[in-house]
ZARO-538721 format. One line per 2 residues: number of its first residue (from 1); their letters; for each residue x, y, z of N, C-alpha, C. Coordinates in steps of 0.2 Angstrom, whole numbers, plus 5000, padded with zeros to 4 digits. Example, Ala and Ser with C-alpha at 12.3 -4.5 7.8 and 13.67 -1.06 7.14 Angstrom:
// ZARO-538721
1 = AS = 5066,4972,5039,5062,4978,5039,5066,4984,5039  5064,4989,5035,5068,4995,5036,5064,5000,5039
END
This chain:
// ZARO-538721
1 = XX = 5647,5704,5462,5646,5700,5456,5651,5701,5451  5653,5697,5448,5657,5696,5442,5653,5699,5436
3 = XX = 5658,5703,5433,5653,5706,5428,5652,5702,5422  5659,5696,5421,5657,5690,5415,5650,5687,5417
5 = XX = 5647,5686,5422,5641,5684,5422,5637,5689,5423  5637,5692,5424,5632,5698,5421,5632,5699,5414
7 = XX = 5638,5699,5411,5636,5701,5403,5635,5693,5400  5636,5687,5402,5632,5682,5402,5624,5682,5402
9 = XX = 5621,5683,5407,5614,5684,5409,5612,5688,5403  5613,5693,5402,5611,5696,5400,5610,5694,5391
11 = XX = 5618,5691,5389,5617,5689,5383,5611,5684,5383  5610,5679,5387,5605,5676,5389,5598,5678,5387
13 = XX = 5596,5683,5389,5591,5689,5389,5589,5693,5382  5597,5693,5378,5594,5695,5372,5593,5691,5367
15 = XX = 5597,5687,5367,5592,5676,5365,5587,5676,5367  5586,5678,5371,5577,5675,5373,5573,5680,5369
17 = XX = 5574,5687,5371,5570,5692,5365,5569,5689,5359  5578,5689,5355,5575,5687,5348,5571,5681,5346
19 = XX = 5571,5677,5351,5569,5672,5349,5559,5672,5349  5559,5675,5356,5553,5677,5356,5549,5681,5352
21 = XX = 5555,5686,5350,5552,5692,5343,5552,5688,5337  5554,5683,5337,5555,5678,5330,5547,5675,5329
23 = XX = 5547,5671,5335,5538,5666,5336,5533,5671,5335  5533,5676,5337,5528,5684,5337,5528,5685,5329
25 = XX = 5532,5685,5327,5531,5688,5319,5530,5684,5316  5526,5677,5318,5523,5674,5312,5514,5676,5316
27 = XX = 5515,5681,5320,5505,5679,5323,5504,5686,5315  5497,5685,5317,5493,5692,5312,5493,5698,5316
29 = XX = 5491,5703,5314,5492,5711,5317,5486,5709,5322  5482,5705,5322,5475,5703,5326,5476,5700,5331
31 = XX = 5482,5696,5331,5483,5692,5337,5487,5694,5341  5491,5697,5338,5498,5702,5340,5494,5707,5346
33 = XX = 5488,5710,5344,5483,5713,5348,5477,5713,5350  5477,5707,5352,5471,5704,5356,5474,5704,5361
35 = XX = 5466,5706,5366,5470,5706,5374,5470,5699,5378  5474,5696,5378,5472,5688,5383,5474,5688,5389
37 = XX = 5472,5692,5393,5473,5693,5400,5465,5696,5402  5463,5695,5409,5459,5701,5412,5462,5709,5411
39 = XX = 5469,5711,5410,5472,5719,5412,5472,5719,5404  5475,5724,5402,5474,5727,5396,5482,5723,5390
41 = XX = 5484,5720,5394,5493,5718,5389,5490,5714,5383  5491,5714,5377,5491,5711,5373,5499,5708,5372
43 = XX = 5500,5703,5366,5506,5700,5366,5511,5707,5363  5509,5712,5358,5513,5717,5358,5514,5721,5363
45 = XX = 5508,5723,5368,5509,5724,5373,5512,5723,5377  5515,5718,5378,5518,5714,5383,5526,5715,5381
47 = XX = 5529,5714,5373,5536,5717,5373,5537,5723,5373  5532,5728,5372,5533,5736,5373,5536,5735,5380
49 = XX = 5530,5734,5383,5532,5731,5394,5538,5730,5394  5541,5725,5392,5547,5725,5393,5552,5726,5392
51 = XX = 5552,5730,5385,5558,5736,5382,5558,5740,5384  5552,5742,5387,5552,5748,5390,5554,5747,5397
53 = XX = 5553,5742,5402,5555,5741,5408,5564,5739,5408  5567,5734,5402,5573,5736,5401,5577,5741,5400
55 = XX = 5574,5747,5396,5577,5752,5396,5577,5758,5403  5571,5757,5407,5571,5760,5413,5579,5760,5419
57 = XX = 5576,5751,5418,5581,5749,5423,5589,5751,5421  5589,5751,5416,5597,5752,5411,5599,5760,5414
59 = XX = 5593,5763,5411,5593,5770,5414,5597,5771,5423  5592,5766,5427,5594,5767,5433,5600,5765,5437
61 = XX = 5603,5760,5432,5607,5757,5435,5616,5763,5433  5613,5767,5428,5619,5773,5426,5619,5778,5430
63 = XX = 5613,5776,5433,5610,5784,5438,5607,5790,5433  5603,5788,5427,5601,5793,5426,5595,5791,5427
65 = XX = 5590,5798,5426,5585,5797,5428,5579,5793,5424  5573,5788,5425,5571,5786,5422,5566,5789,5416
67 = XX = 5566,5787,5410,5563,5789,5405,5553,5787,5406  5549,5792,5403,5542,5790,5405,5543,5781,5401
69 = XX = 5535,5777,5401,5536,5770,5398,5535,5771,5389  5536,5768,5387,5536,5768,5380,5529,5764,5380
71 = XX = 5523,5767,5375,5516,5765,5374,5516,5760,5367  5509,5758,5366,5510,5755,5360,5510,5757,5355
73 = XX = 5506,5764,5357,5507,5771,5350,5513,5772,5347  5517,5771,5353,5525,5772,5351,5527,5769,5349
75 = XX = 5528,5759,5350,5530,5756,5347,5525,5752,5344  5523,5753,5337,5515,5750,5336,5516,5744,5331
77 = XX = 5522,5739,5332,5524,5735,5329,5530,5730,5331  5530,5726,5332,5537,5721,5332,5543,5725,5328
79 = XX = 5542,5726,5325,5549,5728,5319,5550,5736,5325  5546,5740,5325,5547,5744,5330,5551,5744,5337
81 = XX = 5548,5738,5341,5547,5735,5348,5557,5732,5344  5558,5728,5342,5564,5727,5342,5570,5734,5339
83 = XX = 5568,5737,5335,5573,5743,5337,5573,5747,5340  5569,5746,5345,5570,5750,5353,5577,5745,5356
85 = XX = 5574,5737,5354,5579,5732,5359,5586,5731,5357  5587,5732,5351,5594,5732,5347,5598,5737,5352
87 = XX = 5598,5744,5349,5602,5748,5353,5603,5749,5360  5600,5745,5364,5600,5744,5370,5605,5739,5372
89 = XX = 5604,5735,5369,5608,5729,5368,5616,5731,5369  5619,5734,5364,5624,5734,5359,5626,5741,5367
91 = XX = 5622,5745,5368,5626,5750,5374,5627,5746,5381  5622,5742,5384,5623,5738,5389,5629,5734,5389
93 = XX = 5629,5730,5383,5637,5727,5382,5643,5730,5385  5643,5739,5379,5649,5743,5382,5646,5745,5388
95 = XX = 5643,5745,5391,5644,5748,5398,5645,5742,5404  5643,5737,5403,5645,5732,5406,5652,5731,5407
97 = XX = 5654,5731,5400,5661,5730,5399,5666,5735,5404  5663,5742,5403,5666,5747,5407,5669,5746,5414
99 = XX = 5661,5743,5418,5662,5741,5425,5667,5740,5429  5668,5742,5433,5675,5740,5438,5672,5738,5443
101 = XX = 5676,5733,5449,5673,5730,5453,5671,5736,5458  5672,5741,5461,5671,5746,5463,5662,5748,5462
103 = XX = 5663,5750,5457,5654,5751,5453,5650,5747,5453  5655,5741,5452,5649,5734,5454,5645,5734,5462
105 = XX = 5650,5737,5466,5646,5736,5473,5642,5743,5475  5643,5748,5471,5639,5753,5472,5631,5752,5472
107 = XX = 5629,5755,5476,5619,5754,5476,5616,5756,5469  5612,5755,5467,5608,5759,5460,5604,5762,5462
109 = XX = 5605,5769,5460,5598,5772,5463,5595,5775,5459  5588,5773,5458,5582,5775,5453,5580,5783,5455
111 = XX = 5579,5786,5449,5575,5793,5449,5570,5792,5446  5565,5795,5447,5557,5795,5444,5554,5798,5446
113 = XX = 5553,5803,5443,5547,5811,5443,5550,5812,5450  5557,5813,5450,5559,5820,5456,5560,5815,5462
115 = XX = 5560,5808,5463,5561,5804,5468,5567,5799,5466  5571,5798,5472,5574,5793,5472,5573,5788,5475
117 = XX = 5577,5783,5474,5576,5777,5477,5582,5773,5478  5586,5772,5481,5593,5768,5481,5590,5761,5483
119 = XX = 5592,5756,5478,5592,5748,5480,5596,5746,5482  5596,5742,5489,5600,5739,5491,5596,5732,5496
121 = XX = 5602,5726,5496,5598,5721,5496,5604,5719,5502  5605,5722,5509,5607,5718,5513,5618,5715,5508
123 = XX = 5618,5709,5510,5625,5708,5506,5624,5706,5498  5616,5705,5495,5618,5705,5489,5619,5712,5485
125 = XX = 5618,5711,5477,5626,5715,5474,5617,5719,5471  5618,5726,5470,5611,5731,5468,5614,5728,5460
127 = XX = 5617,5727,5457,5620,5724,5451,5617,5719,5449  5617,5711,5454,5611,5705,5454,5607,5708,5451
129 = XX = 5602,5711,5459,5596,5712,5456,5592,5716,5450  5597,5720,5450,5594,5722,5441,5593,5718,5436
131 = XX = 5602,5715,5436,5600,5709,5430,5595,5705,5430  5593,5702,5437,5589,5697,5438,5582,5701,5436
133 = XX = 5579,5706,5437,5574,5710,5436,5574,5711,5429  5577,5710,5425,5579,5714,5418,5577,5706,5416
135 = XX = 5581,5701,5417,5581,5695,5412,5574,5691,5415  5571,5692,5422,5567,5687,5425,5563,5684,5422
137 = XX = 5559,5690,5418,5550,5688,5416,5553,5684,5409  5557,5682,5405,5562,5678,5401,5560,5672,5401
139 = XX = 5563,5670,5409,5564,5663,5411,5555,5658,5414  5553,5664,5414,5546,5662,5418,5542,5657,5415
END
């Protein structure tokens, strides 16, 4: 995979954060955590989810190993939840940038509590599937 579409997609991805972080911050701290689902996610609940699944997958695609989840104790706000996603942001760029086509076809392999796990998908690119995993829940 072309890493210009990769850092494409991805630009895609933190467009849709901010904008999503933008609608979120006119709710009340009330609405922000009320649960509307049967499971426990509330709407801040639910960006913590995926800055924190963002940064996992960031982690595994470097090959380091994954970081525990970030809770809501730990991000107990949108202002919070978005400067998790800044910095993430701005090193994904450079790293993406770094890329060589060689890296691109390399497997990714997830570490988590002492296990690995290499992705690979047959002829597509372990590269794909992250971004697509990274940006999916965005487009849905």
């Amino acid at each position: 995979m072309d890493k210009e579409i990769i850092a494409q997609m991805y630009e895609y991805g933190i467009w849709a954060n901010r904008k999503l972080l933008d609608k979120a911050a006119a709710l009340t701290d009330e609405q922000l955590r009320k649960r509307f689902t049967q499971y426990e996610f509330t709407i801040l609940g639910s960006f913590v989810h995926l800055v924190s699944a963002e940064w996992r997958w960031f982690q595994s695609w470097k090959g380091e190993p994954m970081t525990v989840r970030f809770t809501v104790d730990e991000l107990p706000t949108l202002a919070a939840v978005r400067a998790k996603w800044e910095p993430l942001a701005a090193e994904r760029r450079a790293f993406i940038e770094s890329l060589t086509p060689e890296r691109l076809r390399q497997p990714i392999v997830s570490r988590c509590k002492g296990k690995s796990k290499a992705f690979r998908s047959g002829t597509r690119s372990c590269t794909w599937r992250t971004t697509a995993r990274s940006i999916g829940a965005k487009s849905r």
